[in-house]
C-alpha positions in Angstrom: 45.2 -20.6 -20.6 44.4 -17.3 -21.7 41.7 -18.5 -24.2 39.6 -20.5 -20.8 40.5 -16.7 -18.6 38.2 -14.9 -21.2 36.1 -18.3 -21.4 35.3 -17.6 -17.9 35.3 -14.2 -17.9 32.7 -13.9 -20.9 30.9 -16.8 -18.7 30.7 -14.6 -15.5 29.7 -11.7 -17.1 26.7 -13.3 -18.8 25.7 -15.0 -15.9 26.3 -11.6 -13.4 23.8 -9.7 -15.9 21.0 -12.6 -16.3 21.3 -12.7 -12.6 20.4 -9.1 -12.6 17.9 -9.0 -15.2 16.2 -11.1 -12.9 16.5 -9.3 -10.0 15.4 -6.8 -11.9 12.3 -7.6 -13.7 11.4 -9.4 -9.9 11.1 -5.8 -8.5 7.1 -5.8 -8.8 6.6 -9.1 -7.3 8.9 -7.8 -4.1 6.9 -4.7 -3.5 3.7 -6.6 -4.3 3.6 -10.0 -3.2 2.2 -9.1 0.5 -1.3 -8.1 -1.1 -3.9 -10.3 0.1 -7.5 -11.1 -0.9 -10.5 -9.2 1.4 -11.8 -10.6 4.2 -14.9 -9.7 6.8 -13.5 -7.0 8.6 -14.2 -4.3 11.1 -12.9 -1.2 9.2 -11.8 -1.0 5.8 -8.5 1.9 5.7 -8.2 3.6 2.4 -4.7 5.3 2.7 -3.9 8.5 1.2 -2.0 9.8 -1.6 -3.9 8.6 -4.0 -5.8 9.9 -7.5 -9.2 7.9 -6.5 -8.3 4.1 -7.0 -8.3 3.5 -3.4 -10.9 5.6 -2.5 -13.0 3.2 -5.4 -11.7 0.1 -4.2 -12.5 1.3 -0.4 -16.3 2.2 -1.7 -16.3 -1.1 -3.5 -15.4 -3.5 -0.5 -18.0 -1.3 1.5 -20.9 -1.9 -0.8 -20.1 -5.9 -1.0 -20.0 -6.1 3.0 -17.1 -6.7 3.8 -17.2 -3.9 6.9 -19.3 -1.4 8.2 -17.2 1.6 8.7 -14.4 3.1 6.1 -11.3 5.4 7.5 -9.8 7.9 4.8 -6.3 9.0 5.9 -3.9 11.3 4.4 -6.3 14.3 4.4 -4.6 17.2 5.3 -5.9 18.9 8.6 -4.9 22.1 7.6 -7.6 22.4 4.9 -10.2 19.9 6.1 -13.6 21.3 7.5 -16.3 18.5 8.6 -19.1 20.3 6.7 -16.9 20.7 3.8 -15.9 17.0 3.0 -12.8 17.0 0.5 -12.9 15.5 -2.5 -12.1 11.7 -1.1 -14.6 12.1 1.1 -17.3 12.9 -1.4 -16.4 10.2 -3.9 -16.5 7.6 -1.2 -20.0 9.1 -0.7 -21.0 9.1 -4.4 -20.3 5.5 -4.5 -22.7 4.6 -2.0 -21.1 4.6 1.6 -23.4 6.6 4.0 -21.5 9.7 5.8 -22.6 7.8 9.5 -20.0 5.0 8.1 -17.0 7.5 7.0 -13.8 8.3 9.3 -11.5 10.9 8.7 -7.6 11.1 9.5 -6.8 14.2 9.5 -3.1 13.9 11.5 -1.3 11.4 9.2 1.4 12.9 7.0 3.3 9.2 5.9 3.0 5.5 6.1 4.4 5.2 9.6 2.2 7.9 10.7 -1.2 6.3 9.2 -0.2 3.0 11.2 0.5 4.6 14.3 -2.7 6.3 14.3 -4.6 3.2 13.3 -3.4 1.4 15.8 -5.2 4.2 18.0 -8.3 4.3 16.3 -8.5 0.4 16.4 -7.6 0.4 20.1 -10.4 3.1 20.9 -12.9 1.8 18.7 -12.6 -1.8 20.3 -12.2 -2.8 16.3 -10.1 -6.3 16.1 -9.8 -6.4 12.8 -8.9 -3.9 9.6 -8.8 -4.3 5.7 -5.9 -2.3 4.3 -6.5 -0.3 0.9 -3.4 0.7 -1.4 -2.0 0.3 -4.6 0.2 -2.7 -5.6 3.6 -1.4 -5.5 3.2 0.3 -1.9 2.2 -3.2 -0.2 5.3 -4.2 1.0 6.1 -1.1 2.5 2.9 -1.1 3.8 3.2 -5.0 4.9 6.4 -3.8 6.8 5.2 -1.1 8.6 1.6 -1.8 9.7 3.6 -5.1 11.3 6.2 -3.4 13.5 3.4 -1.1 15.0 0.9 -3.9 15.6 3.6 -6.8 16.4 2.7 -8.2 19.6 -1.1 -7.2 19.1 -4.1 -9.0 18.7 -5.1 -6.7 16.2 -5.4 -8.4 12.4 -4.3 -6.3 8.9 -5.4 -7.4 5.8 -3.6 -5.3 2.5 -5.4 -5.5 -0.1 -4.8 -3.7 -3.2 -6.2 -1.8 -6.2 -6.0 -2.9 -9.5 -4.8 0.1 -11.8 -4.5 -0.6 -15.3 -0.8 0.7 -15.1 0.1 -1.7 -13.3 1.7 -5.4 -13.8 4.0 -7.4 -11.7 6.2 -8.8 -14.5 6.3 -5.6 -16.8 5.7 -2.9 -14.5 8.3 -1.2 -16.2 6.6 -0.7 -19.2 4.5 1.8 -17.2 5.7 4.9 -16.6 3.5 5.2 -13.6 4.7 2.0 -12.3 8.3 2.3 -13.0 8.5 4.9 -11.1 6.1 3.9 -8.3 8.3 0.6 -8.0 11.7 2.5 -7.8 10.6 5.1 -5.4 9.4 2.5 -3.4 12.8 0.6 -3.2 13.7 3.5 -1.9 11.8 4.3 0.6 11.4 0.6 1.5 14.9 1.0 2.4 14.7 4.8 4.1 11.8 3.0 6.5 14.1 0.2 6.9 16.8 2.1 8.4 14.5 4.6 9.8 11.8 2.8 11.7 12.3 -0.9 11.2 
C-alpha cells in the first residue's frame, strides 16, 4: 500500500513537471503565434520601442510595395521637432522611403495608446487597411489589443513581425534578450488583460 502511495506520488510529480516544462518551453509560441505574413496594405505601422529592427522591417515592406505610406509611433512629443527628424525617422529615410510617405506619432506612450490612435489616423485618412510591424514576442499583446479597439470595425490589421537573430520560438530562453522579452510580456499580457481587455 505504501509502496503504490509513493508509486503514485513519484508518478504525479514527474508527470506535474513534464507538464510544466512544456508549458514552459511553449511560452514563445504563445506570445508569437498571432504573427502573420504581409499583405498589400494601406499603411504599414512600425511601433515604437524599438533599437531599429522594426524601423528596417518597416523600410523593407515599403521598398517591396506592399503600402504607400509608413507611420512611426512611440516618438516622444516632447523632443520631436518636424525639421529635426529623430533617429527612426532618418533610418526609415536612409533606407529608401521618401519623407512625403513618413507619419509621425507623436502622442502614443504604450500599446493601448498606439491602437487607439491608429484607429484615428485610419479613420481620418479613409485607410481600410494597416500592416502592423513589431518584434516576435510582443505579437500577442499586440494581437490582443489592436482587436478590442478595432472589434466591430471594418478596419483590417495585419502583425507582422521582425526577425531578430535573438529570437526563436522553441529556445527563446537561450537568449537573454528573448528571455526576458517573453517574460515581461507574460506579464504585461496579463496587466492589459485585466486592465483594458
Amino acid at each position: 500500500m505504501i509502496k503504490s502511495f509513493f508509486t503514485f506520488l513519484a508518478v504525479s510529480i514527474f508527470s506535474a513537471a513534464v507538464f510544466a516544462g512544456i508549458i514552459f518551453l511553449s511560452l514563445g509560441l504563445v506570445v508569437s503565434f498571432p504573427a502573420q505574413k504581409p499583405q498589400k496594405a494601406d499603411v504599414i505601422i512600425v511601433l515604437g520601442g524599438d533599437n531599429g529592427l522594426r524601423v528596417e522591417k518597416g523600410a523593407e515592406l515599403y521598398n517591396a510595395g506592399y503600402a504607400p505610406n509608413v507611420l512611426l509611433t512611440g516618438i516622444d512629443g516632447k523632443f520631436y521637432r518636424p525639421g529635426q527628424p529623430n533617429w527612426r525617422e532618418k533610418r526609415m529615410r536612409a533606407l529608401g522611403v521618401p519623407k512625403k510617405a513618413i507619419k509621425v506619432d507623436t502622442e502614443s506612450e504604450t500599446t493601448w495608446e498606439e491602437a487607439i490612435n491608429a484607429a484615428e489616423t485610419l479613420q481620418k485618412k479613409e485607410w481600410s487597411r494597416a500592416i502592423v510591424v513589431s518584434d516576435p514576442p510582443h505579437m500577442l499583446r499586440i494581437h490582443q489589443t489592436w482587436s478590442r479597439v478595432f472589434e466591430g470595425s471594418s478596419k483590417q490589421i495585419i502583425l507582422v513581425a521582425t526577425e531578430p537573430d535573438w529570437w526563436n520560438t522553441v529556445f527563446w530562453w537561450k537568449s537573454k534578450i528573448g528571455y526576458r522579452f517573453v517574460i515581461s510580456e507574460i506579464k504585461k499580457n496579463i496587466y492589459y488583460f485585466a486592465v483594458y481587455l
